[in-house]
Structure formats: C-alpha cells, structure tokens
C-alpha positions as CSV (number, residue, x, y, z in Angstrom):
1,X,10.8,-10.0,-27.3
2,X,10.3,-7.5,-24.3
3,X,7.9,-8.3,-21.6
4,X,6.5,-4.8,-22.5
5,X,6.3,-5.6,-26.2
6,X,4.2,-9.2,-25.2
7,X,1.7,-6.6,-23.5
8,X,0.8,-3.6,-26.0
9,X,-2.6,-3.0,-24.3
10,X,-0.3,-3.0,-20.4
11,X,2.1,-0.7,-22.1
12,X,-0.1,1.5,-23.2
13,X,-1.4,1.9,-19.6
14,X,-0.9,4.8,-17.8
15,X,-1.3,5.8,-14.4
16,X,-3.3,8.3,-14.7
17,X,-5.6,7.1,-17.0
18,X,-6.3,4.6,-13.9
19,X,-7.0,6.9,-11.8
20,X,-9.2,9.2,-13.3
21,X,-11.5,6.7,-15.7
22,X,-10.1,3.1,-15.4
23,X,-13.2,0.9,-16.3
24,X,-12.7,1.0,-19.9
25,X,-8.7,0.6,-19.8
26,X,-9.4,-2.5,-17.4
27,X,-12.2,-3.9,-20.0
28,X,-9.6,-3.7,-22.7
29,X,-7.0,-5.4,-20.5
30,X,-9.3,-8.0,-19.4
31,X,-10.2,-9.3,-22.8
32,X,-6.6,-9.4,-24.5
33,X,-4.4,-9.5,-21.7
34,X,-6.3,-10.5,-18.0
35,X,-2.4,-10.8,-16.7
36,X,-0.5,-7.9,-18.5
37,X,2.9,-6.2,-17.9
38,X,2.4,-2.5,-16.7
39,X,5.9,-0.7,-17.0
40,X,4.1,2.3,-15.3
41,X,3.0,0.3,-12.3
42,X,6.3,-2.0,-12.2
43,X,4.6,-4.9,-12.0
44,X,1.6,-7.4,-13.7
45,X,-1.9,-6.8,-13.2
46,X,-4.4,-8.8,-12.8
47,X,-8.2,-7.9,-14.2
48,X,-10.0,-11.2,-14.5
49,X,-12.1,-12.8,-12.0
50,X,-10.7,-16.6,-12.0
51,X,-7.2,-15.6,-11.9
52,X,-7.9,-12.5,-8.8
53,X,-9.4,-15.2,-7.3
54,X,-6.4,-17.6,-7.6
55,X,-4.4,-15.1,-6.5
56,X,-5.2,-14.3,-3.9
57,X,-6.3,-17.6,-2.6
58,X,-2.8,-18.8,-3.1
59,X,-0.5,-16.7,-0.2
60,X,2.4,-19.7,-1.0
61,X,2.6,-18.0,-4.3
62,X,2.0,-14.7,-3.9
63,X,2.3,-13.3,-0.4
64,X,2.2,-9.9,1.3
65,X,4.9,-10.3,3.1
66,X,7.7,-8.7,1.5
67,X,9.6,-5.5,2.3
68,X,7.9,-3.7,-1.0
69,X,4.1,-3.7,0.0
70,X,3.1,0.1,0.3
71,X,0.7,-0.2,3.6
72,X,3.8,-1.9,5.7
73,X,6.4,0.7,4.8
74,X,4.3,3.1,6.4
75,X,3.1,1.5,9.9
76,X,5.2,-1.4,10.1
77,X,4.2,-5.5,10.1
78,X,0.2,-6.5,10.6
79,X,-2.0,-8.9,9.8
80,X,-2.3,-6.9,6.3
81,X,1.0,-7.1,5.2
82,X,2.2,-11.0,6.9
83,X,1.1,-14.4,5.5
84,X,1.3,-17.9,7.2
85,X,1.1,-18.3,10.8
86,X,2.1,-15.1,11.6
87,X,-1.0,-13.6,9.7
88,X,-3.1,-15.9,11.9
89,X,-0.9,-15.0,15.1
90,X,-1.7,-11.4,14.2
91,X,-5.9,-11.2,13.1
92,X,-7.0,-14.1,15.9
93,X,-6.9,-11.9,18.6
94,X,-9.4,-9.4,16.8
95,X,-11.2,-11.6,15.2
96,X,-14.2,-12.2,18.0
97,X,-16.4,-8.8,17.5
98,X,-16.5,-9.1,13.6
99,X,-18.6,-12.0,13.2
100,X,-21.7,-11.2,11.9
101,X,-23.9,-12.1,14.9
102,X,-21.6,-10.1,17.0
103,X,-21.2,-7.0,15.1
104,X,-25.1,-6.5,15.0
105,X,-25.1,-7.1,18.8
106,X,-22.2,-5.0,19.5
107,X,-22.7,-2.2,17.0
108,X,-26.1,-1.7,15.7
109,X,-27.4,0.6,18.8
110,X,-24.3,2.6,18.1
111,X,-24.2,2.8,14.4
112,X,-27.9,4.1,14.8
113,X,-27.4,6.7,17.4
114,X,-24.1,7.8,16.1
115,X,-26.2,8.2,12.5
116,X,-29.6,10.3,13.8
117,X,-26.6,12.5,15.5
118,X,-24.9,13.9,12.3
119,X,-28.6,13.6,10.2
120,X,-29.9,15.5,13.3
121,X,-27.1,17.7,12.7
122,X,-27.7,18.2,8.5
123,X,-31.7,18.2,8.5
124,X,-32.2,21.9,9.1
125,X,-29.3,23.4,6.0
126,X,-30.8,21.6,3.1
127,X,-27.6,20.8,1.0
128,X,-24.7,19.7,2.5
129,X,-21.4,18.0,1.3
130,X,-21.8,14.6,2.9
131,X,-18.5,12.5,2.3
132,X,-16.8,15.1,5.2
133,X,-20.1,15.8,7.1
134,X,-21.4,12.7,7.6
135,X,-19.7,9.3,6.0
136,X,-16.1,10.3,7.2
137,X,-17.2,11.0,10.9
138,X,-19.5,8.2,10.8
139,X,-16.8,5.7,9.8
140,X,-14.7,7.3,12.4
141,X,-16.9,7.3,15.4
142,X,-17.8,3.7,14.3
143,X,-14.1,1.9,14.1
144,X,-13.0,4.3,17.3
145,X,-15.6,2.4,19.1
146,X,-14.4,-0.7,17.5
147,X,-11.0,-0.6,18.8
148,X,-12.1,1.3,22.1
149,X,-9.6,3.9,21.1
150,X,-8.8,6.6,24.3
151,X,-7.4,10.0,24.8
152,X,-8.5,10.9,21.5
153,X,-11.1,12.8,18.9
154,X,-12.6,12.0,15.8
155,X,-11.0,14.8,13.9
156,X,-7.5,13.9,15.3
157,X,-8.1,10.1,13.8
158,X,-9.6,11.3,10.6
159,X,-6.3,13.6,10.0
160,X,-4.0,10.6,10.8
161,X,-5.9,8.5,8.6
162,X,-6.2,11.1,5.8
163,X,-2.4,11.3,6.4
164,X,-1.7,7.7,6.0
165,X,-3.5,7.1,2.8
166,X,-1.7,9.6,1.1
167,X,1.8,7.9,1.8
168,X,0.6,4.4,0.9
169,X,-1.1,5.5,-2.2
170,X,2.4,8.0,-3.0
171,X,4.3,4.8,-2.4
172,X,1.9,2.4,-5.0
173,X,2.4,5.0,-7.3
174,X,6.2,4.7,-7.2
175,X,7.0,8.2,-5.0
176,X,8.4,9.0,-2.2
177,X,6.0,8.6,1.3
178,X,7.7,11.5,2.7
179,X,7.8,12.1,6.2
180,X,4.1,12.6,7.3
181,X,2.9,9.4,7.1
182,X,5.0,7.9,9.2
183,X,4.7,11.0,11.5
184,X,0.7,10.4,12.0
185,X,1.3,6.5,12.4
186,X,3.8,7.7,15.6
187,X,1.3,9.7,17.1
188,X,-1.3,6.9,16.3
189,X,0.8,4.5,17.9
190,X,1.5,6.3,21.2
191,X,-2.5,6.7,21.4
192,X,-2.9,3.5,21.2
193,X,-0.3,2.7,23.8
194,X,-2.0,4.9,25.9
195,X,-5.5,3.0,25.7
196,X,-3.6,-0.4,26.3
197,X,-1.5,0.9,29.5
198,X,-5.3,1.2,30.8
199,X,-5.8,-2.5,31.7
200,X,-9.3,-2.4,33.5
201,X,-10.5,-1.3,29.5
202,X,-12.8,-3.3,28.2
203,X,-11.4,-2.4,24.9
204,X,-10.4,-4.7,21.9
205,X,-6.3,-3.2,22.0
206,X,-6.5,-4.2,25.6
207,X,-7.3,-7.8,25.1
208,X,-5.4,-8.4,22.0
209,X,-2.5,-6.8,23.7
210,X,-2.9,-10.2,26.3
211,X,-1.6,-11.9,23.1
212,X,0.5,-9.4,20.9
213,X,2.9,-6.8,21.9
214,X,2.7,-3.3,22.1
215,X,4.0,-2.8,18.8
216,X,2.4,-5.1,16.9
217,X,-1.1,-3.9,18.5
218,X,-0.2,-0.6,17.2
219,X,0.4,-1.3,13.8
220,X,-3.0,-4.0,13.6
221,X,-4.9,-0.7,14.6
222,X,-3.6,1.5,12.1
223,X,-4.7,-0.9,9.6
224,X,-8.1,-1.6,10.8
225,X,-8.5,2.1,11.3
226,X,-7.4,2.9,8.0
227,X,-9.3,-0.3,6.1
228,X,-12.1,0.6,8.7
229,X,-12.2,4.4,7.6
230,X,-11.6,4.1,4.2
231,X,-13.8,0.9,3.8
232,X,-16.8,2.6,4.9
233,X,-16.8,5.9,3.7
234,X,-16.4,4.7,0.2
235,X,-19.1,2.5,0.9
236,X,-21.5,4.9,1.8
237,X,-20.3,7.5,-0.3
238,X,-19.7,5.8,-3.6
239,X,-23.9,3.6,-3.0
240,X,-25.7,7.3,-2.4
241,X,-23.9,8.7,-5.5
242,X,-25.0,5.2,-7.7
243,X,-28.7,5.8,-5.9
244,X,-28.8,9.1,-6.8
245,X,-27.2,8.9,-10.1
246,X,-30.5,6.4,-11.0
247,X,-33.3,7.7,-10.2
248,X,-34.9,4.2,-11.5
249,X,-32.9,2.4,-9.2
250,X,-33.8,4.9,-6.1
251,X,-37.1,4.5,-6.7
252,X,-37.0,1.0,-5.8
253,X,-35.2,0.7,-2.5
254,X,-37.0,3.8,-1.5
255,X,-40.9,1.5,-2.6
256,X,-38.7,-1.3,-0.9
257,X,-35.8,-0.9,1.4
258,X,-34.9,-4.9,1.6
259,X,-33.2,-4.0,-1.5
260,X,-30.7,-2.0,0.0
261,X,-28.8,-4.7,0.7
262,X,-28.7,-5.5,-3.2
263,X,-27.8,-1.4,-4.1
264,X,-24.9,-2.2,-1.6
265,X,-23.5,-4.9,-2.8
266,X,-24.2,-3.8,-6.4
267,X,-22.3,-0.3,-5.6
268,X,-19.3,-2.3,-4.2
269,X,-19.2,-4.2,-7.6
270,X,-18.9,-1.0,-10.0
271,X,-17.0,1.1,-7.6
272,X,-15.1,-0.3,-4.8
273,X,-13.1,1.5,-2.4
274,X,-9.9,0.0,-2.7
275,X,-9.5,-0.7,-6.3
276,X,-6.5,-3.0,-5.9
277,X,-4.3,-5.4,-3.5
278,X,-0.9,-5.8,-3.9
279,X,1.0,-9.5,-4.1
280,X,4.8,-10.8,-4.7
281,X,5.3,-14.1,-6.0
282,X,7.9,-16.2,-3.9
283,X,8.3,-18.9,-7.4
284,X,8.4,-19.0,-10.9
285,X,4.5,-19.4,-12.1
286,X,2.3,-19.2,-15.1
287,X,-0.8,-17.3,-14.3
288,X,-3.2,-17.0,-17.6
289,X,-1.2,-16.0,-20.4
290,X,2.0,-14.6,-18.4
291,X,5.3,-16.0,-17.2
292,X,5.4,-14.6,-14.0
293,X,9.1,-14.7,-12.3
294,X,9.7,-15.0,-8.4
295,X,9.7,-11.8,-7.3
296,X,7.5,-10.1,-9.3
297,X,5.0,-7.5,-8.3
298,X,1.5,-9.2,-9.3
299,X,-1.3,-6.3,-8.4
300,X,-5.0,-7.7,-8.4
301,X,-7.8,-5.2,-9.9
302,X,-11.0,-5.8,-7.9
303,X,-12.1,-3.2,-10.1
304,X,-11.5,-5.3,-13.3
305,X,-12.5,-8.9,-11.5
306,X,-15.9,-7.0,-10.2
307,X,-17.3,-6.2,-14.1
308,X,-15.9,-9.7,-16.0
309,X,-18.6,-10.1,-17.9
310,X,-18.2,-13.8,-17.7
311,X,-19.3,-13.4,-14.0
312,X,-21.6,-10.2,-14.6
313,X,-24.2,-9.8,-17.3
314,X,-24.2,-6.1,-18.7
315,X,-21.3,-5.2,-16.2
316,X,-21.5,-1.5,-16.6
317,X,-24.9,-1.3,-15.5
318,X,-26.4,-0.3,-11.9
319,X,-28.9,-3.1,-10.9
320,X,-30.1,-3.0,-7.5
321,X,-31.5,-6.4,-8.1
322,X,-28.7,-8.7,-9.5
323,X,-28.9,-11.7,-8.5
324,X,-25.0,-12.5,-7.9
325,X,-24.4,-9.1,-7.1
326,X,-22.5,-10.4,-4.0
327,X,-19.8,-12.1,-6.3
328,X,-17.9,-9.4,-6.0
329,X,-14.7,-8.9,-4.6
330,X,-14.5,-5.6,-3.1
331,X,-13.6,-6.8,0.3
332,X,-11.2,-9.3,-1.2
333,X,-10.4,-12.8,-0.9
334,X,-8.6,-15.8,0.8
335,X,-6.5,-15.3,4.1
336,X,-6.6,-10.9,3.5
337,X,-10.3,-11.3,3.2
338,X,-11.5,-7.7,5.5
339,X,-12.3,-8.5,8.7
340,X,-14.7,-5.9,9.5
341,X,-16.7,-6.2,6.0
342,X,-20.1,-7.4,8.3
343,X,-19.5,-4.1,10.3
344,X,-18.7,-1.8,7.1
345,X,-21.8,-3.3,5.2
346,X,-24.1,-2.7,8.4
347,X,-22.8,0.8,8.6
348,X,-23.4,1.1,5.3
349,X,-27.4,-0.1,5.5
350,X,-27.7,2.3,8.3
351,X,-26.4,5.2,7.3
352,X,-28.4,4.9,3.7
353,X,-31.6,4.0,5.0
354,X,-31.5,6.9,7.9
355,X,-30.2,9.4,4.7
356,X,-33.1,8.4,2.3
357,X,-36.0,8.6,5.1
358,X,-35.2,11.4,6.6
359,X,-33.9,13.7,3.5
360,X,-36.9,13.5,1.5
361,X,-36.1,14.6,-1.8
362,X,-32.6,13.9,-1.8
363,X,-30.4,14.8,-4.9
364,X,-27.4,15.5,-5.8
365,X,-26.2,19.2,-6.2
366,X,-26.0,19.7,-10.1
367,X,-23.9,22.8,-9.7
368,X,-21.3,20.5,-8.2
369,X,-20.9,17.2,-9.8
370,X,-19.5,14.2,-7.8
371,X,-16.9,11.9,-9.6
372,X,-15.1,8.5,-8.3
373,X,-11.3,9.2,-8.4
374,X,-8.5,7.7,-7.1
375,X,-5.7,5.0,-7.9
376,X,-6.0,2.9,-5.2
377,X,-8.7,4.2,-3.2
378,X,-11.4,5.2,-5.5
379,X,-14.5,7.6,-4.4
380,X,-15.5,11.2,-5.3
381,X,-13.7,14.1,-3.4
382,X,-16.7,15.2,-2.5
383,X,-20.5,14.9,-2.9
384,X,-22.7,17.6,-2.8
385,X,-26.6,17.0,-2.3
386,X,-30.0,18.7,-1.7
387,X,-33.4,17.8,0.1
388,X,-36.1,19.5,1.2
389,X,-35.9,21.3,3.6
390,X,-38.8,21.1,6.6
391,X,-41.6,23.4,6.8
C-alpha cells in the first residue's frame, strides 16, 4: 500500500483548503490521522498536541537544520533555521533584553508612547483599517527599537518584511521564491551592517556582533524582524477581530481589563500567527501512527495542537476566561521556542487596552468583513472598524 493510500483524510488535503478555512480539515486529521501523509505539502503533518510537542522537543530527531527549510533559503543560517550548539552559539547573544523582567523595563515606556502616537493619529476619522494603520507600524517601530536598527524607516522595514514573507510562504508552498526576497534580505543586510560599523551604539546588532559575525548578525535580524513583525501584528490583529467578533466576550475585558491577558492567550490558541513550523527527521522513527523515514519533511500544525480537544474543552469556542488557555503553542516549543514572545504579548496588552479605552464604541466595519487567511501566516488582510467619533 501507498503512503498516500494509508492516509485518505492527508490525501484528500489540499492546499488551499488550508489556507482559506483549515480548522475543520485539521479536526478531521487530528481524530483519524494526528501524523498523516500530505502529497500536496510533500511531507507529514502533525495536528495533535502530544506528538507537536514531541516534536519539537526532540531537535536530534527532527531538526531545522537542513538545506530545505523555507525561512533559510531566503536569509541564510540563524538561530531559526540551526539546531545544537550552533543554535545556542547563534540566540545567546540576543537573548538578554527578552526576559520578561527586562522587556517590561526596556520596552513598556516605548510600546506606550509609540501606541498613543498612531491612536492619537486615528481618534479624529472614526473608521480606519487598523492591521496597516496601526498593528503593522506598531510592530515595526517596536522590533526597530529592539534591534536598535539605523539609517532606516519604518515603511522601508515593513516593505522588506512584507517582501520576505512572501518568498518563505511561495517556498512552503512548493514555488519558486523568485528574486525579491532575497533582494529585500540584501538591502536588510547592508542596513544592518551599517548600524554595527557604528560601535559606540548601544544597540543589540552591536553587541551581538562582539560575538557573531557580520553575516550571521544579519541573518539573526531578519528573523527576529520578520518573527518580530509578523508575531505581533497577528497578535493584535487576529485578538481585536475575536473581541470584536464577541460582543459577550468584549464586554468582559472592557468591565475588567485583567482579562486581557486571558483574550490574548485565548486569541493565540484559535488563530495564531504562524500556523505551522517546519522539521526534517535525521532517523527512521515512529511518531503516532506513521512510519516516518530519515529525511522526511515532518510539518507541526500549531493550529491543530492549539484546539485538541483532549487539551481544550469546546475548542472552537472564544473564552476569555479558560483556564489553560496558555497551553497553547502559538509561540512554539523546545529549543525554537520565540524569543521575543514576552515582548509580542506586552505589545499586544498595550496596544488593545489603549484601542478599547480610547475608541469607545469600537466595531468592526460590517460593510467590510475581516477574515483570517493564510497558509503559514494566518490573519485577515485587512480589518476595518468604527468608533465614535468625539464631540
């Protein structure tokens, strides 16, 4: 018998069906085959939460590191795309301002000035389309400050990162990067050159460049921009439209805003913004009901792992107040766990609570629906809302 024909439901599967709805594809997939053979995606994936989790807390097994993983093609080696002691070699010398004590030191002031700026900016209109007026150039100002990026703007960095996605998510899908990826990752890395030829910056590429070279400074930026970027304006983008999508569930973060914290977390659970991370196992293994081969492409769906309803009770539903809601895996796991998740989930607080206090009456536009899309980075294209506008 074919691989395929051991894996009806995974054969069945098709790439776009992922992209626009996936939830109940991955439901189905979970229950009769939680490791299935996709011939559309080349590889097995991965939709229940024990065996994501043992993947990708075994890096022996199935490692990044190999020639095929989408992100590297595009900007090179990094600590997303090496295991082992180069990994470590590679996130140690950024790993000091992401600790949680540290990032509210270093970035709350920030994060809260940066966010009164662009609401300052939206109050007056009304309506406004905030995924490109205020999430993107949020996440932007935010993870430029990070990285203490010169010689730049925000829309230059937002264009290179809009760039960039597009080649790693061509590549997952099996096409051609083309050349503009690549392109925006050279004019990315001579920036960053730039910033690091300045040695009396204070900035993070100048002291990880006492440790790493030039190059591989380069290429750790470009992924902490992009993760950085993408990250957090999914985050912010993808919680408003679940707030706004339940009025119930509004309604009680806006009578209490400690449960924002839980909407967040909740939010990353149904929707994440990366919906998948790629692995390649280095030995023959058997992983649930598959007989995975050395070699193999093994894909992990954060999106499946985050609604097993063995983990999560009624997994479809919005529940600002579930209690494990933190069980999820939208950050990942293991070694490739993010390293900026404290400072994408403090953006994230920020940027809501400034939106739902100072927007009174927010809603979403109704003559311009919002809807998550996207095969490995999933959030709507756009999101259109109202308030009230001041008298």
């Amino acid at each position: 018998m074919s691989v395929a024909a051991a894996f009806p439901v995974g054969a069945a599967t098709t790439l776009a069906e992922l992209t626009v709805n996936p939830h109940p594809r991955l439901a189905l997939l979970r229950e009769h085959e939680p490791v299935s053979w996709l011939p559309e995606l080349g590889g097995w994936l991965v939709t229940r939460r024990d065996l994501a989790l043992d993947v990708m807390r075994d890096a022996r097994t199935f490692t990044v590191d190999d020639p095929r993983f989408s992100t590297a093609q595009v900007v090179g080696p990094s600590m997303l795309s090496l295991d082992g002691e180069q990994h470590t070699r590679h996130r140690e010398p950024f790993n000091a301002p992401f600790r949680p004590r540290q990032v509210h030191d270093g970035f709350a002031a920030f994060i809260e000035g940066e966010t009164g700026r662009l609401v300052d900016t939206l109050e007056p209109a009304g309506a406004a389309e905030l995924r490109r007026a205020f999430a993107g150039p949020l996440a932007v100002a935010v993870v430029t400050e990070a990285l203490g990026l010169v010689g730049t703007t925000a829309q230059t960095v937002l264009a290179w990162y809009d760039t960039i996605v597009r080649s790693v998510s061509e590549i997952t899908a099996g096409r051609d990067a083309g050349t503009e990826g690549p392109a925006a990752y050279a004019q990315l890395r001579t920036a960053v050159e730039g910033t690091i030829a300045d040695r009396h910056s204070s900035s993070l590429l100048v002291s990880a460049a006492d440790r790493l070279q030039p190059p591989e400074v380069a290429s750790n930026a470009a992924v902490m921009m992009f993760g950085g970027i993408e990250t957090t304006e999914a985050m912010i983008t993808n919680a408003l439209l679940q707030l706004l999508r339940h009025p119930d569930q509004l309604a009680l973060v806006q009578a209490d805003f400690d449960l924002l914290d839980g909407a967040i977390e909740e939010s990353l659970r149904l929707e994440p913004g990366a919906l998948v991370v790629d692995r390649y196992a280095t030995r023959d293994i058997e992983l649930g009901p598959a007989a995975i081969r050395e070699g193999d492409p093994v894909t992990v769906s954060l999106a499946g792992a985050n609604r097993d309803p063995a983990v999560f009770a009624d997994p479809d539903r919005f529940d600002v107040r579930r209690p494990n809601a933190r069980l999820q895996l939208a950050f990942a796991h293991g070694p490739h766990h993010c390293i900026a998740a404290h400072l994408a989930r403090l953006e994230t607080r920020i940027a809501l609570r400034q939106l739902l206090q100072r927007l009174p009456g927010l809603r979403l536009d109704p003559e311009r629906p919002a809807t998550p899309e996207g095969l490995v980075f999933r959030k709507p294209p756009t999101l259109h809302v109202r308030w009230d506008r001041p008298a």
